[in-house]
C-alpha positions as CSV (number, residue, x, y, z in Angstrom):
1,X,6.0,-40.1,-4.6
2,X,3.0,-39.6,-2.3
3,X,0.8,-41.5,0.1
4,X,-2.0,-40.7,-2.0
5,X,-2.4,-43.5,-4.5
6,X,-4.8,-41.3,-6.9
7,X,-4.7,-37.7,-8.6
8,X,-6.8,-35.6,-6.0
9,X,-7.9,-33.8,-9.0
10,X,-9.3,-36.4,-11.7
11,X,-9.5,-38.9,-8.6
12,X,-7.4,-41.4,-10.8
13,X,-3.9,-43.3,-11.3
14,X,-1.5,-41.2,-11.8
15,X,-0.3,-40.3,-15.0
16,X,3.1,-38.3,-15.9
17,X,3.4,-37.2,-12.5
18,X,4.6,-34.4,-11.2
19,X,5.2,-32.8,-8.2
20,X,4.7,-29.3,-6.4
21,X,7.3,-27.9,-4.5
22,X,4.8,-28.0,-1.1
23,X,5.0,-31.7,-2.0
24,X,1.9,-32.2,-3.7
25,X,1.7,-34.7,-6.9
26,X,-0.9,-34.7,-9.5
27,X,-0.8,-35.4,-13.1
28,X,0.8,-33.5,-15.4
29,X,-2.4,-32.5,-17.5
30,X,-4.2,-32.2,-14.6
31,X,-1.4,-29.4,-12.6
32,X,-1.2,-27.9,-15.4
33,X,-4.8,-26.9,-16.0
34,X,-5.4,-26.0,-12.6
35,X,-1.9,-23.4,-12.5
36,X,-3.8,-22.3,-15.7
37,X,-6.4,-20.9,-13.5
38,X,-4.7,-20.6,-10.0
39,X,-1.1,-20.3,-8.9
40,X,-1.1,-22.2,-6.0
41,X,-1.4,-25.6,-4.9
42,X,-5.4,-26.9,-5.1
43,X,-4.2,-29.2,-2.3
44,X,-3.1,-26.5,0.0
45,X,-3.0,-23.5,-1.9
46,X,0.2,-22.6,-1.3
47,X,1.8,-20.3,-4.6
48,X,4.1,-21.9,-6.4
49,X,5.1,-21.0,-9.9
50,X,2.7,-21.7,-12.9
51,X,5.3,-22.7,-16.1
52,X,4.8,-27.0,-16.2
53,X,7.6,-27.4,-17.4
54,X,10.1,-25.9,-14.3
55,X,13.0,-27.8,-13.2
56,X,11.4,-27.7,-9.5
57,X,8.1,-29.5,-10.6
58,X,9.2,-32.5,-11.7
59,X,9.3,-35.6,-9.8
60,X,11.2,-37.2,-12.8
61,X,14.3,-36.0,-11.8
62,X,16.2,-36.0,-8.6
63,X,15.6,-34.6,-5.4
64,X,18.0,-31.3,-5.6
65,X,19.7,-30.7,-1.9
66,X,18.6,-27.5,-0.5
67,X,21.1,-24.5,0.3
68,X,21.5,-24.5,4.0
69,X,22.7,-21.2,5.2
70,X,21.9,-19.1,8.4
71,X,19.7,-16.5,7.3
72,X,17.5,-15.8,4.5
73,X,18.0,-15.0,1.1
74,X,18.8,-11.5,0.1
75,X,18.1,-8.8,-2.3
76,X,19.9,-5.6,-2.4
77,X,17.7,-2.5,-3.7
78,X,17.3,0.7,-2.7
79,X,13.4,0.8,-2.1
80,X,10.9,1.9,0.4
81,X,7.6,-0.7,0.6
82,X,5.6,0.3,3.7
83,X,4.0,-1.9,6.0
84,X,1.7,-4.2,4.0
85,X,2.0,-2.8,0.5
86,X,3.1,-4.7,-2.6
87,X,5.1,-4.2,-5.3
88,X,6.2,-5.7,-8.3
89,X,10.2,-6.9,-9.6
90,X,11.7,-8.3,-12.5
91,X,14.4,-10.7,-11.1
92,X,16.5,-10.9,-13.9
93,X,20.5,-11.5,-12.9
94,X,21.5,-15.0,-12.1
95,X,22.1,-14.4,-8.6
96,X,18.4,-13.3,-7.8
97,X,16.6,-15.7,-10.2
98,X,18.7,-18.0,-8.0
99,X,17.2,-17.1,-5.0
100,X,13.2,-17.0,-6.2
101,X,14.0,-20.8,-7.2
102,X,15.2,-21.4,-3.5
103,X,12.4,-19.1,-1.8
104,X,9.9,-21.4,-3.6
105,X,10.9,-24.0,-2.6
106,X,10.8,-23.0,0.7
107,X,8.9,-20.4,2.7
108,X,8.0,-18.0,0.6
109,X,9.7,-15.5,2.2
110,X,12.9,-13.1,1.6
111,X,14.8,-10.4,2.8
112,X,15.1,-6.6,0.6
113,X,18.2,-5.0,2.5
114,X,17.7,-1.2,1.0
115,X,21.4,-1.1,2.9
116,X,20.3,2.0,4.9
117,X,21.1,1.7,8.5
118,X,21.4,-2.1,8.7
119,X,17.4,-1.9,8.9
120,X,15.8,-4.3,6.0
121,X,12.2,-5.7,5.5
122,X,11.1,-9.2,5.0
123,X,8.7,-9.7,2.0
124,X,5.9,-12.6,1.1
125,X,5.9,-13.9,-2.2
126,X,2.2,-13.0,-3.3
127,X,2.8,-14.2,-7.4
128,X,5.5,-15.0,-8.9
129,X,5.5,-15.9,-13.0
130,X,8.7,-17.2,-14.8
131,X,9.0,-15.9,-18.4
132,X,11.8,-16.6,-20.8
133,X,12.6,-20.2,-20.2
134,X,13.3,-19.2,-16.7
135,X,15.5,-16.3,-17.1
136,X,13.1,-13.3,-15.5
137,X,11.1,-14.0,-12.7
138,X,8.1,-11.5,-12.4
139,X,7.6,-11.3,-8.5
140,X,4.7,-9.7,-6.5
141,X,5.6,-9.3,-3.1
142,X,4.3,-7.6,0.1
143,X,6.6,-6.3,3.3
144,X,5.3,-7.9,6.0
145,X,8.1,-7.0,9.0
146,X,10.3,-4.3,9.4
147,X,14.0,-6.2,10.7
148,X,17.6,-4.9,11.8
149,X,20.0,-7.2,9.7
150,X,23.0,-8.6,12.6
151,X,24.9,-10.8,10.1
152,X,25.4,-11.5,6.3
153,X,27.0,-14.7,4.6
154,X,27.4,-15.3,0.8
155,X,27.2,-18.3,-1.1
156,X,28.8,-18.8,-4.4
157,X,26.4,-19.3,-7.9
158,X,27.6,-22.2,-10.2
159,X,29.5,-21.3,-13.1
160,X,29.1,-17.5,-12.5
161,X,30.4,-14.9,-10.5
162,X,27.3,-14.0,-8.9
163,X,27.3,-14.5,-5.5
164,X,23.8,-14.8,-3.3
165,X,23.4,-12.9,0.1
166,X,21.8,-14.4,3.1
167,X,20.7,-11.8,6.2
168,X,20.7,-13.4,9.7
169,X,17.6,-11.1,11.1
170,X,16.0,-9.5,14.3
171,X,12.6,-7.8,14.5
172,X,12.2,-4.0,15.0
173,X,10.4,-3.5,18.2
174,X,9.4,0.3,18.5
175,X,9.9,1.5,22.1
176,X,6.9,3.4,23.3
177,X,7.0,5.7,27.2
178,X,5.5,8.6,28.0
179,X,6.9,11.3,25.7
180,X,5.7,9.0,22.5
181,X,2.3,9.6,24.4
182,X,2.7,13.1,24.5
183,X,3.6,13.1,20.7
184,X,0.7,11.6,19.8
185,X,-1.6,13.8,21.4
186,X,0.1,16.8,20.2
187,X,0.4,15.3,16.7
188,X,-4.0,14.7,17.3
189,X,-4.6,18.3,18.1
190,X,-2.5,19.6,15.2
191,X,-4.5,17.2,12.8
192,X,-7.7,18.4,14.5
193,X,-7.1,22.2,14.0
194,X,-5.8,21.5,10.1
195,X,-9.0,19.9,9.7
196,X,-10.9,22.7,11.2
197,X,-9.1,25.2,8.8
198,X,-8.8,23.4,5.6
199,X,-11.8,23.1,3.4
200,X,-12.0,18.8,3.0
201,X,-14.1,16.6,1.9
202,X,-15.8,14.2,3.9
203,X,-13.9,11.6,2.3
204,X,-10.4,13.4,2.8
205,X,-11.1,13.9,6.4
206,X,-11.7,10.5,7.0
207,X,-8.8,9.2,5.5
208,X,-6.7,11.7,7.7
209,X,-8.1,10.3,10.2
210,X,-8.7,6.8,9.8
211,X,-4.2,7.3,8.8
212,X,-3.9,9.0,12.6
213,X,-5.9,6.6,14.2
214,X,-8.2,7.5,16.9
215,X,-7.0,9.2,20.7
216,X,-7.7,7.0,22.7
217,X,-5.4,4.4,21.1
218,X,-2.1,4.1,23.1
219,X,-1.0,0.8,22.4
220,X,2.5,0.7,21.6
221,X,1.6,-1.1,18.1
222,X,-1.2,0.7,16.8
223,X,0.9,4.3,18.2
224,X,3.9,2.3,15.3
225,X,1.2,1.5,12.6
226,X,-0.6,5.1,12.4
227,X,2.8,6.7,12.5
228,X,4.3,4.7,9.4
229,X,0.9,5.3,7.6
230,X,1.2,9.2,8.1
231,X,4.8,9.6,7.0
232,X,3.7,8.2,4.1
233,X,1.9,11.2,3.2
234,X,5.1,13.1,4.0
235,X,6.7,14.2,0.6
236,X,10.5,13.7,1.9
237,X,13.9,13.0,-0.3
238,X,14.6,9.5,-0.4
239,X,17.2,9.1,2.3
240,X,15.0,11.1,4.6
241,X,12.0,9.0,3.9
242,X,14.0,5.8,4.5
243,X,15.8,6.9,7.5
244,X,12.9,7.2,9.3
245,X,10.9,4.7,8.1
246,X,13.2,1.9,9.1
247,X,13.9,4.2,12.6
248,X,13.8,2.1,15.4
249,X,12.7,5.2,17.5
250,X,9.1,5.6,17.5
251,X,9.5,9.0,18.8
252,X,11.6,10.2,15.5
253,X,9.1,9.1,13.6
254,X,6.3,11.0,15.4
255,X,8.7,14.1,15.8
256,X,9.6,14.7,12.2
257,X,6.1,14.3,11.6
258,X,4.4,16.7,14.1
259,X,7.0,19.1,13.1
260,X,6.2,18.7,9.2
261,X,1.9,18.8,9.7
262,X,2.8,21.8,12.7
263,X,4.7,24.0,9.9
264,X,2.1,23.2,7.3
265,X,-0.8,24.2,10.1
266,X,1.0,27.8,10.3
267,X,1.2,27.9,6.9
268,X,-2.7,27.5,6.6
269,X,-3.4,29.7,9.1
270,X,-1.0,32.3,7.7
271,X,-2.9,32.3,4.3
């Protein structure tokens, strides 16, 4: 049950108990009103799914023992989310409604392996809403870390032929030396003289800018943000936008796009 001897929301016994998965109990009437409103725990406001009546909120039945794997759970699709952005899914198949149940549970947290040069992204659960007696999963999530997958096991899903991925993980560190210095100060001047040419708004410029970032920035990790921000605006085919997203080589990713804004400068000042 819980230390707590009282419902921290009616400040009472507790009645029909149930519990959250960060561990949390309250009453069911109680839980359930507040998910109503907010889903996340009002203890420590940690998401967790809002249908009362999920298998993983009851205290009534027994404790279910947690999937150890290495690794984290998986989902294969082909999709770009850049750094900090969110997007929505539909978990639907067995395998992945599977894995949301686990990722609740635990840390919120999964891998999307787009299965393009063994480079992947972890994700945060931002909302998640079960529909259909549990059968889709609506999932909000954000990329929060660019990672080169280094191993892969499987588990098996009861009664189906479904089987879950986990991806054993290391971070992308972008290397940054002189000549990503050089890059960057070349990619600057080319911005600066598209500005000077093109008739923009105050608001456009800005944002061209603010995406750049300013000259005298040279850290390694602010160089990597601005440079991921401004291929976005690239319009590339989708393997060439997600081989050099998930590039480890900083200076790729500042090549390709000095070389795009430096042919769309001569085109400007061609016209």
């Amino acid at each position: 049950m819980s230390q707590q001897e009282n419902c921290s929301i009616c400040f009472e016994g507790y009645e029909d108990p149930v519990k959250l998965p960060c561990n949390h109990v309250f009453c069911r009437e109680c839980i359930e009103v507040a998910l109503e409103q907010r889903q996340s725990c009002p203890m420590c406001r940690r998401l967790c799914c809002n249908y009362i009546n999920s298998r993983f909120l009851s205290i009534a039945e027994p404790e279910e023992i947690m999937h150890e794997h290495q690794g984290e759970p998986c989902f294969i699709y082909r999709i770009t989310i850049h750094q900090n952005a969110q997007t929505q899914f539909n978990f639907f198949e067995k395998r992945y409604v599977e894995m949301i149940t686990e990722v609740l549970k635990k840390n919120l947290t999964f891998i999307i392996d787009p299965q393009y040069n063994d480079c992947c992204m972890r994700v945060k659960l931002i909302e998640c809403i079960p529909v259909h007696q549990h059968q889709i999963y609506v999932c909000t999530v954000q990329n929060i870390e660019r990672l080169r997958i280094i191993g892969i096991s499987e588990r098996q899903i009861k009664d189906t032929d479904s089987k879950l991925k986990y991806a054993t993980t290391q971070s992308i560190i972008d290397n940054f030396d002189q000549e990503s210095l050089v890059l960057y100060q070349k990619l600057h001047t080319c911005i600066d003289k598209m500005i000077q040419i093109l008739t923009l708004n105050d608001n456009a410029k800005n944002q061209l800018l603010t995406m750049a970032g300013k000259k005298d920035e040279i850290q390694p990790d602010k160089i990597s943000k601005h440079s991921l921000e401004l291929l976005q605006t690239i319009q590339m085919c989708e393997n060439g936008l997600l081989k050099w997203y998930y590039s480890t080589d900083l200076n790729g990713r500042l090549g390709v796009i000095l070389k795009h804004y430096e042919s769309y400068l001569n085109y400007c000042q061609n016209q």
